[in-house]
N, C-alpha and C positions, 0 to 999 in steps of 0.2 A: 303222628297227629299233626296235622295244620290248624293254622289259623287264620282268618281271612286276612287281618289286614295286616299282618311281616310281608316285608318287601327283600328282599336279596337283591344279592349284585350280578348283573348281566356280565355276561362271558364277555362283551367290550368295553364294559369296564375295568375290570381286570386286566385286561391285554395292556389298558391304557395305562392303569396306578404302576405295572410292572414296568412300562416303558419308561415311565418317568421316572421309578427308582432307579432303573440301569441306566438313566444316562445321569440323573445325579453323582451312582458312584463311580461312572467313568470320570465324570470331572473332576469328584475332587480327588480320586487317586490321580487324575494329569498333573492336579495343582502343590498336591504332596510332591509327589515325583522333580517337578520344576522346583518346588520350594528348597527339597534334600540337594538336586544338581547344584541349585545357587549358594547353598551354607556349603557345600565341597570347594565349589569354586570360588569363594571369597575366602571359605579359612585355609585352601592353596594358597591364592595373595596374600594373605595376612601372614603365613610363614615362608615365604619367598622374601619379602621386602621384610621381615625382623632379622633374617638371615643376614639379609645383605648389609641390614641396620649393626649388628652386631659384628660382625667382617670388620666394617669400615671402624666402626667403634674400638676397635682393638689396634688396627693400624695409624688410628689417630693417637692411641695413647701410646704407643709406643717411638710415634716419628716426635710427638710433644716433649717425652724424658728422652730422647736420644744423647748419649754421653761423650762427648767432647772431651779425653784427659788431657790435663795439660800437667808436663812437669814440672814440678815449679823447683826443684834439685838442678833440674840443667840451666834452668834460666837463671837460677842463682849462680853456678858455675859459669855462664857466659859471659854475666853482668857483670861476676867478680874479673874475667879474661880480659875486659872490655877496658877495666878500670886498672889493668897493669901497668901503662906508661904511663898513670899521674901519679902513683906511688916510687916509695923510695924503692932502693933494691933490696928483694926479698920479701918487700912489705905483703906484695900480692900472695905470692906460697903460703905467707902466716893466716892471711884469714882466707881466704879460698877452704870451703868444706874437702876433708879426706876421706876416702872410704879405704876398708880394709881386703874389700872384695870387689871381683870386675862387676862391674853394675852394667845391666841391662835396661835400656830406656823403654818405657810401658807406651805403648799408643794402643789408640782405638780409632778405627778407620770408619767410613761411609763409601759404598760402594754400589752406585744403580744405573741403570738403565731404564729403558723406554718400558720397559715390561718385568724388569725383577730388581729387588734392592737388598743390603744386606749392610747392618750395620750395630751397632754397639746401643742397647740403653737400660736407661735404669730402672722400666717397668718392669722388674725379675726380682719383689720382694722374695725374701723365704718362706719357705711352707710347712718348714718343719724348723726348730728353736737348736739353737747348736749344732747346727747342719755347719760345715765347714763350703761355705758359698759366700761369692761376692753379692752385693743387691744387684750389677750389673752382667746383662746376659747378651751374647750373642744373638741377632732376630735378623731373618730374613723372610722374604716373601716370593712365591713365584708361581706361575702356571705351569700346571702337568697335569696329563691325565689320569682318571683314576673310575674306577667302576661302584658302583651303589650295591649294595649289599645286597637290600631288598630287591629291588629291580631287575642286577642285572647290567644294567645300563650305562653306559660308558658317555663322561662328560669330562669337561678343561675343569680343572679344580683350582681353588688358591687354596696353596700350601703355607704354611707357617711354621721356618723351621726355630731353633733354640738351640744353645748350647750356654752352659753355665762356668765352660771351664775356655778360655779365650784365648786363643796364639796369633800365631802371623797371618793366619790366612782368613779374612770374617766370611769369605762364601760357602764355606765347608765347613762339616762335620757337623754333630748333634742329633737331634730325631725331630722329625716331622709330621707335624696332623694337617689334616683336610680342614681346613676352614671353611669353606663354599665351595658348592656344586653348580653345574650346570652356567659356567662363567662364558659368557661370552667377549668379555673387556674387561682388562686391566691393564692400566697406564698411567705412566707418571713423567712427569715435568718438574724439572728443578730452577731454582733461583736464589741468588747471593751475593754478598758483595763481590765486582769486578763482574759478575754478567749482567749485557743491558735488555736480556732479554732472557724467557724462560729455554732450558735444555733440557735434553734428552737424555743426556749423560753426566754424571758425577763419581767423580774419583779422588779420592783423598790419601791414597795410599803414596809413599813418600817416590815409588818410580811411577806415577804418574805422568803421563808427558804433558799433563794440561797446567800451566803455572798457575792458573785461576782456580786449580779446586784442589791441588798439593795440598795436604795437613791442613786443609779447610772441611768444615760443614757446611752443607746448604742452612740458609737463615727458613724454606718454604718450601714445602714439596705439594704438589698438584697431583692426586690423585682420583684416579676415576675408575670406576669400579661398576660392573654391567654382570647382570646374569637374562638369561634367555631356555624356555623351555615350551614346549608343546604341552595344550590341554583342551582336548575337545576338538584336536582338529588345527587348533588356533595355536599363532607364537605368542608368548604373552614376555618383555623384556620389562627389566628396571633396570636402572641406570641412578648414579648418585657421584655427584665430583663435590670433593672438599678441596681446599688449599688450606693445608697443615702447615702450622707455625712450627718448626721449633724452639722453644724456649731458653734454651743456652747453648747458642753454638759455640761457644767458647773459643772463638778465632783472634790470633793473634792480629791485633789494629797494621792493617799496612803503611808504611812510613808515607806522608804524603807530600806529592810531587812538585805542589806548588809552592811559588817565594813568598815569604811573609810579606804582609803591607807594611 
């Protein structure tokens, strides 16, 4: 049954309302699709740069406590050695400290390069109560390569080693974690009293052949710290340089060279 005056829709109108809904929904799935690509690749950067944020954060606080021991037993016994020709004879033996056992002098060294460091501090509180540990830990840092789990994929890492029990040698031993991937720079520069300018190298170990960094700490280490990665085709790099204080190099005052006025 009809009726005269219903109207329907022509076969080109339809054609028309269809083509406008399909090219609506081609655009906004384009503008979803752009929207999703852009939150991937901003919360990519946003954990690339916390990564790198927290790397450096860790090597700041640990170049900050770096621990300097100084014996303050041998300096007593020097100062007492010092002071044996103004006393009577015998006086110095009486008060000069005795020990009943060979005693072994404790050091804690610093030792870096342009590209890896390795030295003594005191960010190593305990983590468990009556643990038989010093607060002070062995910490080094250095690039090596290492593979992603996930991925697959083979990048320069900074490594972060530790060790809680300390001997002669601070560049060895302990276990090591990945601290950052995908590193493209890591570099450091030192400076201290007696350099008039920043190095490359620092050594404090007592055969050192450098008279300027024997049983010395750097007062400032300059580190610079870079990762670099492909996304979309694109390199996308950050980069971040501190110059890190330490807080107590505990260096023995050099006697100074010049005449009183």
């Amino acid at each position: 049954m009809t009726y005269p005056n219903q109207k329907a829709f022509s076969l080109l109108e339809v054609i028309l309302a269809i083509t406008i809904l399909s090219t609506l929904t081609i655009l906004s799935t384009q503008v979803i699709s752009r929207a999703l690509k852009a939150r991937t690749k901003i919360q990519a950067e946003v954990d690339d740069v916390s990564a790198l944020r927290d790397a450096m954060r860790m090597i700041k606080t640990d170049l900050n406590m770096a621990y300097h021991h100084a014996d303050f037993e041998k300096e007593i016994q020097d100062q007492a050695a010092k002071t044996k020709g103004t006393l009577r004879p015998g006086a110095a033996a009486e008060t000069a400290p005795k020990r009943q056992t060979k005693r072994y002098d404790p050091t804690t060294n610093f030792v870096g390069t342009d590209n890896e460091v390795n030295f003594v501090t005191m960010n190593g509180a305990r983590t468990i109560s009556n643990v038989t540990q010093a607060d002070f830990i062995e910490v080094g840092y250095a690039l090596k390569s290492c593979t992603n789990i996930s991925t697959q994929q083979s990048s320069q890492c900074l490594y972060r080693r530790t060790q809680s029990i300390l001997d002669e040698d601070v560049k060895t031993g302990g276990t090591e974690i990945v601290m950052l991937e995908n590193v493209s720079e890591f570099k450091m520069r030192y400076i201290g009293e007696g350099k008039d300018d920043w190095v490359t190298t620092w050594n404090s170990t007592s055969s050192s052949s450098d008279g300027g960094t024997r049983n010395r700490f750097p007062d400032s280490v300059e580190v610079t710290l870079s990762i670099e990665r492909e996304f979309e085709k694109k390199q996308k790099k950050y980069s971040m340089l501190f110059v890190i204080p330490i807080h107590f190099p505990n260096n023995i005052e050099k006697p100074s060279t010049s005449s009183p006025a």
